[in-house]
TORNUMI-923193 format. One record per residue (C-alpha): x, y, z; residue in three letters. Coordinates in steps of 0.02 Angstrom, whole numbers, plus 50000, padded with zeros to 5 digits. Example, Ala and Ser with C-alpha at 12.3 -4.5 7.8 and 13.67 -1.06 7.14 Angstrom:
! TORNUMI-923193
506154977550390ala;506844994750357ser;
//
This chain:
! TORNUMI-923193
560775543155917unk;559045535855964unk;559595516755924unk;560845517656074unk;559595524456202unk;559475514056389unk;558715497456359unk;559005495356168unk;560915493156174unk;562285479456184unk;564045482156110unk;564465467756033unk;565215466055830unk;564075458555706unk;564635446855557unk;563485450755399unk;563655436355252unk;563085436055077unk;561545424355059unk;562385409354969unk;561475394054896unk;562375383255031unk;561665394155152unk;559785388455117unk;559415377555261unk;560095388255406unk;558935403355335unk;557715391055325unk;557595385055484unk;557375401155545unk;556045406055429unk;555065391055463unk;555185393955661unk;554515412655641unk;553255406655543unk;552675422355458unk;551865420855303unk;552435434455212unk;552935433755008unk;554925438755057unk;555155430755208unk;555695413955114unk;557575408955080unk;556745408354890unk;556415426754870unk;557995434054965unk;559165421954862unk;558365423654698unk;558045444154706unk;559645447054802unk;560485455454641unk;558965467354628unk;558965470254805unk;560605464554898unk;560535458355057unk;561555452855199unk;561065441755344unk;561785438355507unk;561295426955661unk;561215433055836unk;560645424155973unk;559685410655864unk;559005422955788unk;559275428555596unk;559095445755546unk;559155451255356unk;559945466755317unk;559065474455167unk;560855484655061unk;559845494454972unk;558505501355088unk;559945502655240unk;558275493055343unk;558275476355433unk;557035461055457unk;556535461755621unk;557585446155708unk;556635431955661unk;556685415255772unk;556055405355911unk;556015414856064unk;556195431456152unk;557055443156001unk;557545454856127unk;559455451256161unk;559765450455960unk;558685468255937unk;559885474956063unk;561465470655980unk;560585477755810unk;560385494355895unk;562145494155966unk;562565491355775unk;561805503655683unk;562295515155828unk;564225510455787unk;563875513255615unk;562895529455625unk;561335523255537unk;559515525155576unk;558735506455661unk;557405501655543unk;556445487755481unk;555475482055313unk;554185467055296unk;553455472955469unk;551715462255467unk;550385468355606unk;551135452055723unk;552525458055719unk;552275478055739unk;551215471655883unk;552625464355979unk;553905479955937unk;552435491956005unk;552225483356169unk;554165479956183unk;554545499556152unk;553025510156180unk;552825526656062unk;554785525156021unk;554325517355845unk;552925520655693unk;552595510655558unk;552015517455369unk;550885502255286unk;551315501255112unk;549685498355033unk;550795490754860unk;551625478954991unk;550145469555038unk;550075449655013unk;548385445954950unk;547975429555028unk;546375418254988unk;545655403755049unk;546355386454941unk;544615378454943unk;544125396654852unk;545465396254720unk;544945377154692unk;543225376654680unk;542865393754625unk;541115391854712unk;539595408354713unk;539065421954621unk;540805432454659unk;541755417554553unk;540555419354423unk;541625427354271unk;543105415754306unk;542235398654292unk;541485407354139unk;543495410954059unk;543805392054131unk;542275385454043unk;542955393453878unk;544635387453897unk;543845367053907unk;542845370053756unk;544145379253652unk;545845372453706unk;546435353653672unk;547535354453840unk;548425345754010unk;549175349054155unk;550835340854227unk;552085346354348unk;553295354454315unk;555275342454297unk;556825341454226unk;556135335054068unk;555085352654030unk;555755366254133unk;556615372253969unk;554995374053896unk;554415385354026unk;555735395854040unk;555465398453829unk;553795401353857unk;554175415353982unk;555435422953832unk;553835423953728unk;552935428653875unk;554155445253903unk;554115448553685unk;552205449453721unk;552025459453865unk;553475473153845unk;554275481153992unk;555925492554028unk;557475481553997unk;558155482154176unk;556595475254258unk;556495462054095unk;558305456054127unk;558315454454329unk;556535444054302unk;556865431054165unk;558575428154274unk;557545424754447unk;556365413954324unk;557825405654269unk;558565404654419unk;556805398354502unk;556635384454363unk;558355379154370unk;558685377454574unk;556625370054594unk;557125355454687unk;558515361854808unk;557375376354846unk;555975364154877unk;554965372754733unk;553255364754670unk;552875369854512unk;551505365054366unk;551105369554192unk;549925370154063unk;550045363153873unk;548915367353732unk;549195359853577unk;550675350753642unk;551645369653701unk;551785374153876unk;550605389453873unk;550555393154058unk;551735386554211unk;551695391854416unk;552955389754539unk;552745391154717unk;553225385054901unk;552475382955077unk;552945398955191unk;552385389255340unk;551105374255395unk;549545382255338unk;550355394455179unk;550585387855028unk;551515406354936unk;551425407754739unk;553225414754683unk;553095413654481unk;551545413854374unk;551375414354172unk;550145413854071unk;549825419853884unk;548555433353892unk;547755430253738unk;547275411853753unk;545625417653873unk;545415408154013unk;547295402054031unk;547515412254191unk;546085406154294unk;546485387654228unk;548375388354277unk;547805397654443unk;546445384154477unk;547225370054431unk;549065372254526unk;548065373454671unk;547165357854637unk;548585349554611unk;550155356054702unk;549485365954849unk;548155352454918unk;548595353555088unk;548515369855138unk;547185381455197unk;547995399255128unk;548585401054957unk;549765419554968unk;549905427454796unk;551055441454847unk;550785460054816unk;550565468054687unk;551835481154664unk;550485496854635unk;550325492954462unk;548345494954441unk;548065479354281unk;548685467354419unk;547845474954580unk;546235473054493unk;546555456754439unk;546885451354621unk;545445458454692unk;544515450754559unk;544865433854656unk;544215440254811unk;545725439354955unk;545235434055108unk;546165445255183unk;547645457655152unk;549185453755247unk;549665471855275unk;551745475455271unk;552405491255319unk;554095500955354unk;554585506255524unk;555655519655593unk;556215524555736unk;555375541655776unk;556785553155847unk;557675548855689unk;556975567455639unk;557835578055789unk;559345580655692unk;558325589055569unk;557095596155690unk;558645606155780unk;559325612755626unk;557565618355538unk;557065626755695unk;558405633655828unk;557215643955879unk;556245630855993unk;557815628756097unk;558315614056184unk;557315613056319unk;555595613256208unk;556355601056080unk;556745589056221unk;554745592156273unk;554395588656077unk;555355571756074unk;554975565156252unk;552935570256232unk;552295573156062unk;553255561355980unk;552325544856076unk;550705547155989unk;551355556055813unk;551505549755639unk;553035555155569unk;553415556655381unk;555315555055313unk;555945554955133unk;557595546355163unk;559345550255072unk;560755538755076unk;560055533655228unk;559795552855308unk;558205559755338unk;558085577355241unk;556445580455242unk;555115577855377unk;553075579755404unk;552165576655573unk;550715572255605unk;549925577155774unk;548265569055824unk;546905579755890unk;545205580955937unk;544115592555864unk;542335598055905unk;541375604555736unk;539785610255769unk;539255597355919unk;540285582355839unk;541775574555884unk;543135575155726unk;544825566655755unk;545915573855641unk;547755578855635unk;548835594455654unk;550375594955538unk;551815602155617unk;553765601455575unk;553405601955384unk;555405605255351unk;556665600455236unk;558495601955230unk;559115617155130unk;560245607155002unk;558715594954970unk;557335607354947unk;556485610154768unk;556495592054744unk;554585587354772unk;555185579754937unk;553675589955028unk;552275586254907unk;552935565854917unk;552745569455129unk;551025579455086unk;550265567054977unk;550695551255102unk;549945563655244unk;548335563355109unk;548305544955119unk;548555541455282unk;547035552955297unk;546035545255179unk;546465527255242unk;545835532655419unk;544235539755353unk;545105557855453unk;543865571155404unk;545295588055399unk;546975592455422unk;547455607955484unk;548975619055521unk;549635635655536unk;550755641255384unk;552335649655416unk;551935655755219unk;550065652655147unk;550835652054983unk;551495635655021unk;550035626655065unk;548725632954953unk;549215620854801unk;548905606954911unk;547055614154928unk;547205622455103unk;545975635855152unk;546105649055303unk;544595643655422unk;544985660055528unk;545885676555496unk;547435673955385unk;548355681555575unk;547765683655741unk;548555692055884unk;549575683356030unk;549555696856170unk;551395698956259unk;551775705956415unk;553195713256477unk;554075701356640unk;554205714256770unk;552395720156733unk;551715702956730unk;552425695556886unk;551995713156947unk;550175707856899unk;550475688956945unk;550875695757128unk;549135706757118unk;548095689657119unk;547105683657265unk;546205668657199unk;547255659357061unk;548185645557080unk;549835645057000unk;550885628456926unk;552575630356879unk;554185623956890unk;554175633157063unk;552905623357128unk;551025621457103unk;550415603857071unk;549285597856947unk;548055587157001unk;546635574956934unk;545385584857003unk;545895600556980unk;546285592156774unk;544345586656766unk;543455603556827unk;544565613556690unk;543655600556568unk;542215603956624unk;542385623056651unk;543025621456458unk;541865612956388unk;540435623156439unk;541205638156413unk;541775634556245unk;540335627956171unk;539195643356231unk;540505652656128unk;541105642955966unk;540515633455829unk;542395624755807unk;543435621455963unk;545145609456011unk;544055595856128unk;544565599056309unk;545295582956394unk;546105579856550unk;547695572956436unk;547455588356330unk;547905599256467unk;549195589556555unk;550075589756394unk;549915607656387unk;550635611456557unk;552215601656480unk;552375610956359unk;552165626956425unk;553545620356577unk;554715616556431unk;554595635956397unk;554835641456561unk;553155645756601unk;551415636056691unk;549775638156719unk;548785650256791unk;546835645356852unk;545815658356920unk;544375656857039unk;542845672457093unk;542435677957263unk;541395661557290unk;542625649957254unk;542045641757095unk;543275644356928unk;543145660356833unk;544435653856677unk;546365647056658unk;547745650156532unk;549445641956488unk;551105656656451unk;552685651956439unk;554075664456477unk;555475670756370unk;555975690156316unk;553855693556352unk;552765683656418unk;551385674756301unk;549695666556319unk;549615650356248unk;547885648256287unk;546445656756388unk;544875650656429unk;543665659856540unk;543855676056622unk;545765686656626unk;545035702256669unk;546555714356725unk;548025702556633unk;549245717556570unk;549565717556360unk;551145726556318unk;550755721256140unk;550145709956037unk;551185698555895unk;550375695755737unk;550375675455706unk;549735664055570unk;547735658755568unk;547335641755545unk;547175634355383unk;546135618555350unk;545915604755206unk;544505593155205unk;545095573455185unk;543525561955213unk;542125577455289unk;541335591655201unk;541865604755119unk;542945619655194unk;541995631355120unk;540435628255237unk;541405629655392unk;541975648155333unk;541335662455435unk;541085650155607unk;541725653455760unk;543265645755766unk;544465643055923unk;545895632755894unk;547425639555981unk;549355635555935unk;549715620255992unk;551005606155903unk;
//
């Protein structure tokens, strides 16, 4: 499998433990020395939530790695120090085990490093519910502008209306709190499961405060606690808000609990993190409403050629030699899609970047390719989940279309697809013996091919520039020539046995090019320019292209242009 490629492996066992209370100032340590300030990367959160979300955690190389049960996905090895011994042993791992190498809580530091340690091999999904929302303390304190107008407003209310206090939180009146979270759950209502695992982490939280090195304060009106916090540093300069409670219907108790915990418990740090908030739209908007000053984006990373399994079984037809093109080339610059089962991808979406030039503008926008799922795992939604994250990836990136071509229209055309050209076009096919018959016939072409030929820089920037003339004389809607675009070509087309053909007149100067590979006929990839002469046995019917507009204008208007975007994936 991919995890025990050259330069990612070391066979050595690994010892995974149950996080245990006594095991709070190892973790620790190595928390403290990454220093990220993500929500779950505190000894807090993975002891408290482990029956939710078991966990295991193991040490290697002084570095700690957290091994996430339920989600078969790993921290990445957190420490002082180059990680790269203990992410070897971690791919030698989940290579013994037969399990895909992935890791959860990936912040943009730390994707950074993995991207410049292993180039193109990984890709990372943000989970926009996943986000820390982190503001400035001095914000949350003083509450200062126009923005923080409606909450001094609730606070105001709350000092005229309320006879109350603040004081931390102790032994003497954590029992209080935890009571007034019972009430707290009676108000609010929610499904029994989530009820019971949260009043036992509160619980837990209140209970364990001082060994966990827990701050915590409350608010009393009319003698009863009515609101209480608890929180933590997550390094030096984060102070990270685990618990908060407040009684909805005393206005103003939020904003006063919020305001004055920070006043009180959290003076000497410049970030207050409030964690995510779990895509439930009441408490997003109530986040936002306190102005973040910044997201601290957390995503979920895979290793790419996690999909080949599935890939090879979805489409034999590619062969070996063009899947090994797929997952050597392709796959650097992708975005692959996976819904997961028991830890086995069965269903898959790529998503193919490419350049686009509509109407005299430059459009990057993506191709979707490899839209399979495994036979006993299809009817399941699986493909509209992959479809709609493909939407919002989209969206996100401010990408103005997707496009594809649809081994069945039917398919696609709930999702709001539209053909942009002829629901087929033809692919012309030649017969071998006539075309190297023909191939022999030519004077002034240069061929490229596993036989020889080379492709050079030069001879790459005059076919852009040959293309791009030509092509824009011609079409309103055209795949943007590059010099990358057509090296990439010519590797694909060499996967398939076949090259490149570039043709020149009587003077010298280029008349046109085309890609073919080779197989039972002989097929044109693309052609650009002059083929006068090029023998066509036949010519296979193949699907059009059909486009859906993310972030640009409407399909509809780009109907009835002149459209040339050839297969590609």
């Amino acid at each position: 499998m991919a995890a025990a490629e050259k330069g990612l492996t070391e066979d050595r066992m690994m010892e995974w433990k149950k996080v245990c209370l006594e095991d709070k100032d190892k973790i620790t340590a190595y928390l403290r020395l990454a220093g990220y300030p993500n929500c779950e990367l505190t000894f807090t959160n993975i002891l408290l939530w482990g029956r939710r979300y078991p966990t295991r955690y193991t040490v290697v190389d002084d570095h700690l790695i957290i091994y996430s049960i339920q989600e078969r996905s790993f921290t990445y090895p957190l420490g002082e120090g180059d990680p790269e011994p203990a992410l070897r042993e971690l791919a030698a791992f989940c290579a013994r085990e037969q399990i895909p190498l992935r890791f959860h809580s990936v912040n943009e530091s730390i994707w950074d490093d993995l991207q410049k340690r292993y180039p193109g091999r990984f890709q990372i999904i943000w989970v926009r519910d996943y986000a820390d929302y982190v503001y400035r303390r001095s914000d949350l304190a003083e509450l200062k502008g126009k923005k923080y107008h409606g909450k001094r407003n609730h606070i105001h209310n709350f000092l005229r209306t309320c006879d109350w206090s603040y004081e931390p939180i102790t032994d003497a009146n954590q029992e209080e709190c935890f009571e007034m979270s019972v009430k707290w759950w009676e108000q609010n209502g929610a499904d029994e499961g989530d009820k019971e695992t949260e009043m036992e982490v509160t619980r837990m939280a209140l209970n364990l405060r001082k060994y966990l090195g827990l701050s915590g304060g409350l608010l009393r009106v009319d003698g009863n606690v009515a609101a209480f916090t608890l929180g933590e540093a997550v390094n030096p300069d984060t102070f990270v808000v685990h618990i908060e409670k407040a009684f909805a219907d005393l206005q103003g108790a939020y904003p006063m609990i919020n305001q004055q915990f920070v006043l009180h418990e959290a003076m000497d740090y410049t970030y207050i993190n409030r964690e995510d908030d779990s895509g439930m739209p009441g408490l997003r908007k109530a986040k936002l409403s306190y102005h973040p000053a910044f997201l601290l984006k957390k995503g979920y990373v895979t290793e790419k050629a996690d999909t080949r399994e599935l890939y090879e079984e979805v489409f034999p037809e590619d062969g070996k030699a063009f899947t090994d093109y797929y997952y050597s080339h392709k796959i650097r610059n992708n975005k692959v899609l996976t819904k997961c089962v028991d830890g086995n991808v069965v269903s898959m979406l790529h998503m193919n970047p490419y350049s686009l030039c509509i109407n005299g503008s430059r459009a990057d926008c993506y191709y979707l390719v490899a839209v399979a799922t495994k036979k006993a795992y299809r009817r399941r939604g699986y493909m509209r989940e992959l479809m709609e994250q493909a939407f919002e990836i989209a969206r996100r990136e401010d990408v103005p279309y997707l496009y594809l071509m649809p081994a069945d229209p039917a398919i696609y055309e709930p999702f709001g697809f539209q053909f942009l050209t002829e629901p087929t076009r033809q692919q012309p096919q030649t017969d071998p013996d006539e075309w190297q018959a023909w191939r022999d016939s030519q004077k002034n072409a240069v061929w490229i091919d596993r036989s020889g030929g080379t492709f050079t820089e030069e001879l790459a920037k005059e076919m852009t520039g040959f293309a791009t003339e030509w092509l824009s004389a011609r079409y309103d809607i055209y795949t943007c020539p590059s010099e990358a675009y057509y090296q990439d070509l010519l590797e694909q087309a060499m996967s398939e046995n076949g090259g490149l053909c570039v043709r020149y007149d009587g003077s010298g100067k280029m008349a046109g090019f085309f890609f073919y590979c080779v197989g039972e006929y002989v097929e044109r990839l693309q052609s650009v320019g002059g083929i006068d002469g090029c023998p066509v046995q036949k010519n296979a019917s193949v699907p059009g292209i059909m486009i859906k507009a993310i972030s640009g204008s409407g399909t509809e208007e780009r109907m009835g242009q002149r459209v040339w975007i050839p297969e590609m994936v």
